[in-house]
C-alpha positions as a Markdown table, in Angstrom:
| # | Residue | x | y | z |
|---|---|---|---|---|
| 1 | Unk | 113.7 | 67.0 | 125.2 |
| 2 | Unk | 113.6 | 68.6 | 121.4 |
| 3 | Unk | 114.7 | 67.1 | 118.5 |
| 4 | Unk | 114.8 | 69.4 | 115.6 |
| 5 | Unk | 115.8 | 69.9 | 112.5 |
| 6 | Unk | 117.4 | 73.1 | 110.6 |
| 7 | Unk | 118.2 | 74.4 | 107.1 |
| 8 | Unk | 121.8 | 75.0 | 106.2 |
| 9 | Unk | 122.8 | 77.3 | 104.1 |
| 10 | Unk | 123.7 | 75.6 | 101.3 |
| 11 | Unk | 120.4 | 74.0 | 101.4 |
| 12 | Unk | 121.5 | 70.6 | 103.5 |
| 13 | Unk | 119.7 | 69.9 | 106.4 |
| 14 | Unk | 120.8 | 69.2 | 110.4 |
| 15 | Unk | 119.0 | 67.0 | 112.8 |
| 16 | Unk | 119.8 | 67.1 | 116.6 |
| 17 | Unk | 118.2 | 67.2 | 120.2 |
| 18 | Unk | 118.8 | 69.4 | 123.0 |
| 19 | Unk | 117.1 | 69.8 | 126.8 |
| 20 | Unk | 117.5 | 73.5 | 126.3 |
| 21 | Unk | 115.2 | 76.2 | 124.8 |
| 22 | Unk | 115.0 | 75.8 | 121.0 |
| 23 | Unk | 115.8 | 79.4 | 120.0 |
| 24 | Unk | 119.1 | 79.0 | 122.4 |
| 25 | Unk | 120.0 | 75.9 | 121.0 |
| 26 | Unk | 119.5 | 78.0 | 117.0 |
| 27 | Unk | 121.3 | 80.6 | 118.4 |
| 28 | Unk | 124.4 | 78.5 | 119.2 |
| 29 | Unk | 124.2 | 76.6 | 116.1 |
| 30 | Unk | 124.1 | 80.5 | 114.2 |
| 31 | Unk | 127.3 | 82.3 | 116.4 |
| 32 | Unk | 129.2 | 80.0 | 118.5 |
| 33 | Unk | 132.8 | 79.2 | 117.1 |
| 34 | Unk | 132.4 | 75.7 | 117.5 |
| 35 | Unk | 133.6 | 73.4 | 114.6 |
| 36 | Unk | 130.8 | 71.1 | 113.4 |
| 37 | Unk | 128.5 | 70.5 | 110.5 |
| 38 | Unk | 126.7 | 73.7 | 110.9 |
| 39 | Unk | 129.4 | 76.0 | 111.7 |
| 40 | Unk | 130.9 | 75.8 | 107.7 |
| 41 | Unk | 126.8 | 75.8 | 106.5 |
| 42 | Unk | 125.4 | 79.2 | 108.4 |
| 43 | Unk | 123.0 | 80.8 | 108.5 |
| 44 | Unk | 121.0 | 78.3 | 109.8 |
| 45 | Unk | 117.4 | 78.1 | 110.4 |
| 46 | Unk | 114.7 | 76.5 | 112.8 |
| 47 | Unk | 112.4 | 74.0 | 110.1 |
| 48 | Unk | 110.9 | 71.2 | 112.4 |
| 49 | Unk | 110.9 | 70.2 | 116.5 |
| 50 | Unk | 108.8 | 67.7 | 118.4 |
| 51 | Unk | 109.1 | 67.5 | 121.7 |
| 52 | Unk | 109.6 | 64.3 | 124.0 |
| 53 | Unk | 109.7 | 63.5 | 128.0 |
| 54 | Unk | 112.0 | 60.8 | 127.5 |
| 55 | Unk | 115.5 | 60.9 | 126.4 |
| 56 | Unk | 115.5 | 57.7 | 125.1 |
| 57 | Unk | 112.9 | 58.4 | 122.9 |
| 58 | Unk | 113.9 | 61.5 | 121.1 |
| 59 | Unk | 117.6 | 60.2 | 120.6 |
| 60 | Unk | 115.9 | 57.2 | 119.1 |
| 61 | Unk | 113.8 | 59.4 | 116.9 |
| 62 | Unk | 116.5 | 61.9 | 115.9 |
| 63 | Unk | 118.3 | 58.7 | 115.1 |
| 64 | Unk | 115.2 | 57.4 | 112.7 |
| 65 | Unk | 115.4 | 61.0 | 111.2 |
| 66 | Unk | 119.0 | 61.6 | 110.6 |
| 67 | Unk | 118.5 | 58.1 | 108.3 |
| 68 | Unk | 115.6 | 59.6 | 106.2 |
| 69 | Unk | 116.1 | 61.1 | 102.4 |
| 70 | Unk | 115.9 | 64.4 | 101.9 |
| 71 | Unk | 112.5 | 63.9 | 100.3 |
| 72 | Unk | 111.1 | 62.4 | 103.5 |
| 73 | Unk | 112.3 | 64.9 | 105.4 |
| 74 | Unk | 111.0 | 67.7 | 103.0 |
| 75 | Unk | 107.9 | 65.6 | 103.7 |
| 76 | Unk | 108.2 | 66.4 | 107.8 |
| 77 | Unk | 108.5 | 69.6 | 107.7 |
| 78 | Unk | 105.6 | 69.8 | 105.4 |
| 79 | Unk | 104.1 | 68.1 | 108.1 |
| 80 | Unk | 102.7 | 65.3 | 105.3 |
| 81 | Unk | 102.8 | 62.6 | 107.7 |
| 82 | Unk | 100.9 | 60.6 | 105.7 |
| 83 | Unk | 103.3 | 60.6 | 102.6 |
| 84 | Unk | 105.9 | 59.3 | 104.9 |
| 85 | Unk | 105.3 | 56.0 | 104.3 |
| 86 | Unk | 105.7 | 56.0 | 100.6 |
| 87 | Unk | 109.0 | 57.7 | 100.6 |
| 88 | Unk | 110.8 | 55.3 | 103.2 |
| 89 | Unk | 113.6 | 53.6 | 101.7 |
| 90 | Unk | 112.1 | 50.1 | 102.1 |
| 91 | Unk | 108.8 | 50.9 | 100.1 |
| 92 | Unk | 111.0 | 52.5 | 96.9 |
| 93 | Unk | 112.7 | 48.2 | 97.0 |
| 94 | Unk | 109.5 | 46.3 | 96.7 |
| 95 | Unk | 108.3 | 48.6 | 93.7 |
């Protein structure tokens, strides 16, 4: 399982998970006439995966993700994990 994150168009980002092939799964979001977030925002493209065994893990992380700010998840894609911490939403209270 992949979660995954793209770039919209207009600059906005997508977060999902699929058990197919990445590039399929890009492709789909790019050209099939489905109505959905990304079909009013293409071109889209392919910024961040990880890859899990277990379902229930990457629907919980795609869950985690889809709740980050867009600097956190500029953050991810930058791969900065260790900036991650200091731009949850919890750390930005307590200051």
């Amino acid at each position: 399982m992949t979660v995954y994150m793209l770039r919209c168009a207009d600059g906005s980002f997508y977060v999902g998970s699929t058990k197919q092939e990445i590039e399929a799964r890009v492709w789909e979001h790019n050209n099939l006439p489905v109505d959905g977030y990304t079909a009013k925002r293409r071109p889209v493209s392919l910024v961040f995966t990880e890859s899990y065994e277990r379902i229930t893990d990457a629907i919980a992380r795609e869950r985690q993700i889809k709740g980050w700010s867009r600097k956190k998840k500029e953050a991810l894609i930058a791969l900065s994990y260790d900036a991650l911490p200091g731009l949850s939403r919890r750390s930005h209270l307590t200051r």
